[in-house]
C-alpha positions in Angstrom: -15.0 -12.6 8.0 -16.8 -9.5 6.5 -15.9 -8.1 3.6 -12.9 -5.2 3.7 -13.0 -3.8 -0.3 -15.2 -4.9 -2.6 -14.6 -3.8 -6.5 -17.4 -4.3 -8.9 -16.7 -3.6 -12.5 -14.7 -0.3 -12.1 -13.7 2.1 -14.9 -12.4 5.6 -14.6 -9.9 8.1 -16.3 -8.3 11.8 -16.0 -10.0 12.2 -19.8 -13.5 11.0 -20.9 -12.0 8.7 -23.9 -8.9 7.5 -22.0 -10.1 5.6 -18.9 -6.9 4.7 -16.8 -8.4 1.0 -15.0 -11.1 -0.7 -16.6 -13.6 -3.1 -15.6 -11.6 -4.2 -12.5 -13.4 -6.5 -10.4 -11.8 -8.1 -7.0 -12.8 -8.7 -3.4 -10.9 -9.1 -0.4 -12.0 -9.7 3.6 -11.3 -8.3 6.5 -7.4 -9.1 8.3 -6.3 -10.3 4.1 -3.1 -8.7 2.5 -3.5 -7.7 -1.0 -0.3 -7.0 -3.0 -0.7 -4.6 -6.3 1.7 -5.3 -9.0 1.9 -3.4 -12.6 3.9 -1.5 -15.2 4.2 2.4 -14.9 0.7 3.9 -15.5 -0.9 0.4 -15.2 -3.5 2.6 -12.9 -2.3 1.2 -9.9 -2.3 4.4 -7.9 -6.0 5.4 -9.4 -7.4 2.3 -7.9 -5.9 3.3 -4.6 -7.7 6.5 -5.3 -11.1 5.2 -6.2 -11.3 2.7 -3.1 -10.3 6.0 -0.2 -13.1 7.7 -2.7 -10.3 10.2 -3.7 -12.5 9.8 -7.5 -15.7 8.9 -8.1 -15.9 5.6 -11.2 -17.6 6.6 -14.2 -18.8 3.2 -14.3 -19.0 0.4 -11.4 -18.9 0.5 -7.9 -16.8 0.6 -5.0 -17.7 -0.9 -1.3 -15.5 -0.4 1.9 -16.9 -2.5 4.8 -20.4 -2.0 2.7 -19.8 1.5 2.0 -19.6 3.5 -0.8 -16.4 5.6 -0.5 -17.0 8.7 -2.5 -20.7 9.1 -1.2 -19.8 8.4 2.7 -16.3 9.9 2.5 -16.1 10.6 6.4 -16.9 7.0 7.5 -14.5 5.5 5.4 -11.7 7.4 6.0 -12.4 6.5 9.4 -11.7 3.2 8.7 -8.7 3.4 6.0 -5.4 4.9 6.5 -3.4 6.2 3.4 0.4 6.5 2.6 1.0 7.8 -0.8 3.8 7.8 -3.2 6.7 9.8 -1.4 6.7 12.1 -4.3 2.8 13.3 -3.1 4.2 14.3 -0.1 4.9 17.8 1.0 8.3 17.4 2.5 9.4 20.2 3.6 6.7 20.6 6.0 7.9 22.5 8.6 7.3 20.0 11.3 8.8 17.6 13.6 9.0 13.9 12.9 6.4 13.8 16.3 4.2 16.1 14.9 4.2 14.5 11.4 3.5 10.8 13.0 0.8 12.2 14.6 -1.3 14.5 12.6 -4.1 11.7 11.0 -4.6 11.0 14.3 -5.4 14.0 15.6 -7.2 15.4 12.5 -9.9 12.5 12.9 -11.0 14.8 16.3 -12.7 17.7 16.7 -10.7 21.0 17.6 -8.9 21.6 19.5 -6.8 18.7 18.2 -4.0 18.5 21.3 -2.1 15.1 21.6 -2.8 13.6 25.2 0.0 11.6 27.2 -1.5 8.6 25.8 -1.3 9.8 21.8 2.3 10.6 22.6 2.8 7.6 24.3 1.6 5.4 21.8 3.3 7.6 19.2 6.9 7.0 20.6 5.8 3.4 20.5 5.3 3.0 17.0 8.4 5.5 16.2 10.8 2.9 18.4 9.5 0.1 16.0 10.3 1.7 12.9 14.1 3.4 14.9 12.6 6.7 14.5 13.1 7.3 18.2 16.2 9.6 18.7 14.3 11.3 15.7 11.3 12.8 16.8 12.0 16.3 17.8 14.3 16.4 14.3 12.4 18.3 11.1 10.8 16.2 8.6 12.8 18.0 5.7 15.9 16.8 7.6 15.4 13.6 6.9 16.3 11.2 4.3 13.7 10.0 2.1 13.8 6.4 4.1 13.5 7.8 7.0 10.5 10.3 5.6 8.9 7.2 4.3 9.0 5.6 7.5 7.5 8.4 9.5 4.4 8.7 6.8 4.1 5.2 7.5 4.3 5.7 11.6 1.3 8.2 10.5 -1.0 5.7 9.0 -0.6 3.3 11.9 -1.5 5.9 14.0 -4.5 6.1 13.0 -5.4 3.0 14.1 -7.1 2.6 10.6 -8.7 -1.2 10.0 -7.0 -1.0 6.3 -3.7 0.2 5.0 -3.7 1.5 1.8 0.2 1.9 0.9 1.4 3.7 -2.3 4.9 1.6 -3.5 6.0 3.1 0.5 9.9 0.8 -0.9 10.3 2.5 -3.8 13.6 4.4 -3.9 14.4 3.9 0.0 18.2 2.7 1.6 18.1 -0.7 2.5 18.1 -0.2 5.9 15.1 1.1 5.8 13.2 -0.8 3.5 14.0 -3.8 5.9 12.4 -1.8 9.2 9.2 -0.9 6.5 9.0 -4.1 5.4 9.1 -6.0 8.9 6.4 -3.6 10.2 3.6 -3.8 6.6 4.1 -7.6 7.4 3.6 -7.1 11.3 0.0 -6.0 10.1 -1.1 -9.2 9.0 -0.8 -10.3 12.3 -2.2 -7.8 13.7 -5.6 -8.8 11.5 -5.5 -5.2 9.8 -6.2 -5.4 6.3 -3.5 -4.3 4.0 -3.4 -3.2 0.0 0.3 -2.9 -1.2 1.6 -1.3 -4.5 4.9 -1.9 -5.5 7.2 -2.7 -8.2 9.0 -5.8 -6.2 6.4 -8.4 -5.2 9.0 -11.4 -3.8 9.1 -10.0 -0.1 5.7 -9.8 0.5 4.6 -13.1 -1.6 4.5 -15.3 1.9 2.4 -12.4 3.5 0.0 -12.1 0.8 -3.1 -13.3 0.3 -4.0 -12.2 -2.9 -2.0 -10.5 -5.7 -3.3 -8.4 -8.6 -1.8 -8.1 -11.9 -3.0 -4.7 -13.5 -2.5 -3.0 -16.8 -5.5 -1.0 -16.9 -7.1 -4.0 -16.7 -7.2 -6.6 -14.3 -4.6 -9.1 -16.1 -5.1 -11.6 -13.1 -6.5 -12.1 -9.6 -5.7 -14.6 -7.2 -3.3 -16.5 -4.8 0.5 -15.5 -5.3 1.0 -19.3 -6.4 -1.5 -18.6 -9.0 -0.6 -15.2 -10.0 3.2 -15.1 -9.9 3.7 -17.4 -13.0 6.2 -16.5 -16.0 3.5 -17.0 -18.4 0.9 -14.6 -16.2 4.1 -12.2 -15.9 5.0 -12.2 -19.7 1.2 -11.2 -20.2 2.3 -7.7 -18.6 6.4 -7.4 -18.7 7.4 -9.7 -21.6 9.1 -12.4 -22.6 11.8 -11.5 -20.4 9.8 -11.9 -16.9 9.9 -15.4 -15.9 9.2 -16.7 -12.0 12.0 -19.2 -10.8 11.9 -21.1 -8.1 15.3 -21.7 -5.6 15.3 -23.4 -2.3 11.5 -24.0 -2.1 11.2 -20.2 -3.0 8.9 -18.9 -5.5 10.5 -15.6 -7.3 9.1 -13.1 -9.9 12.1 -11.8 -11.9 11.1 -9.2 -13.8 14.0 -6.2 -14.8 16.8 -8.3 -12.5 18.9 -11.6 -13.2 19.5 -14.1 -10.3 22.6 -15.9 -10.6 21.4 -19.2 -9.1 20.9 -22.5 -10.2 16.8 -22.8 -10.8 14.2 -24.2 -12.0 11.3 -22.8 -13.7 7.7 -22.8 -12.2 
């Protein structure tokens, strides 16, 4: 399989003397799913920036399918579609949840950028799967911020994009919707797309994923979740409070919660 997103050595910051990741090194093929996993300002969302070529590292370097994102912004963007962190988002747009599902796609075109039958078609598709579709002549701002999050994801998988770079897209969402979200991110496994995921809550995406990193600034650890989700790994980033239990054949990184079940310790 080729290689999706290779990281060589990156460090970058906001401020000359602070750099926000540092020396973070990782590599992951085509079709893999990569969860992202770290405190509050552990630079998660910067990395996400530096591999779309959003920033430009101050040292290292940065390869999409071979290219280098900052330098050959238009044919990687081509390739990657982005959700970011809900509270990026414009939200009151004043669009419909159609027109909001659909506008990556249509901006990769030149003008005049008019949806065909077969844009729409496909676009009702992908709102059905994530039950957006008694929604889509509704306003975004309407919405609730699950179902926002769900159309901005309906956006990025219009695109078509080959990898999905997805900003903690189950942070702060009713649990309804985080279900639909989190059925459709692990749909795109199967669908060989590859996938980077930030978020806070790594246990229901562990059997999906491939790799998981462990950032604070640095890259803590790298590897297979069985390898990575240990209390000791944990406890290098969270304290001696995170600890990974295991219950019915189930691994489980408990980091802020408590489960009340009987368990054993990995």
């Amino acid at each position: 399989m080729a290689v999706a997103i290779a990281v060589r050595e990156v460090t970058y910051g906001y401020r000359r003397s602070e750099p926000v990741i540092e020396n973070i090194s990782f590599s992951i093929e085509e079709g893999q799913f990569l969860t992202i996993m770290g405190p509050n300002g552990a630079g998660k969302t910067t990395l996400l920036r530096a591999i779309l070529g959003l920033v430009r590292p101050w040292r290292g370097e940065v390869r999409v399918f071979g290219e280098i994102p900052w330098a050959n912004a238009e044919k990687v963007r081509a390739r990657v579609a982005y959700v970011p962190q809900r509270e990026h988002v414009r939200a009151h747009i004043p669009l419909s949840v159609l027109e909001v599902a659909l506008m990556d796609r249509l901006s990769r075109r030149r003008p005049p950028r008019t949806p065909t039958a077969q844009d729409l078609n496909l676009a009702r598709d992908v709102l059905r799967e994530l039950g957006l579709e008694e929604l889509e002549s509704r306003p975004f701002r309407e919405l609730s911020v699950g179902q926002q999050q769900r159309v901005l994801l309906a956006r990025a998988l219009l695109t078509e994009a080959d990898i999905l770079l997805l900003d903690e897209p189950l942070a702060a969402i009713d649990p309804a919707s985080r279900t639909v979200l989190l059925n459709a991110i692990c749909h795109q496994k199967e669908e060989r797309r590859t996938v980077v995921l930030v978020t806070h809550d790594v246990n229901p995406v562990l059997e999906v994923s491939d790799y998981v990193l462990l950032l604070n600034r640095k890259m803590v650890a790298f590897g297979p979740p069985s390898d990575v989700i240990r209390s000791e790994t944990l406890q290098r980033v969270y304290g001696r409070g995170a600890l990974v239990v295991i219950h019915e054949g189930r691994r489980y990184a408990v980091i802020h919660d408590i489960i009340c079940v009987p368990v054993k310790r990995a």
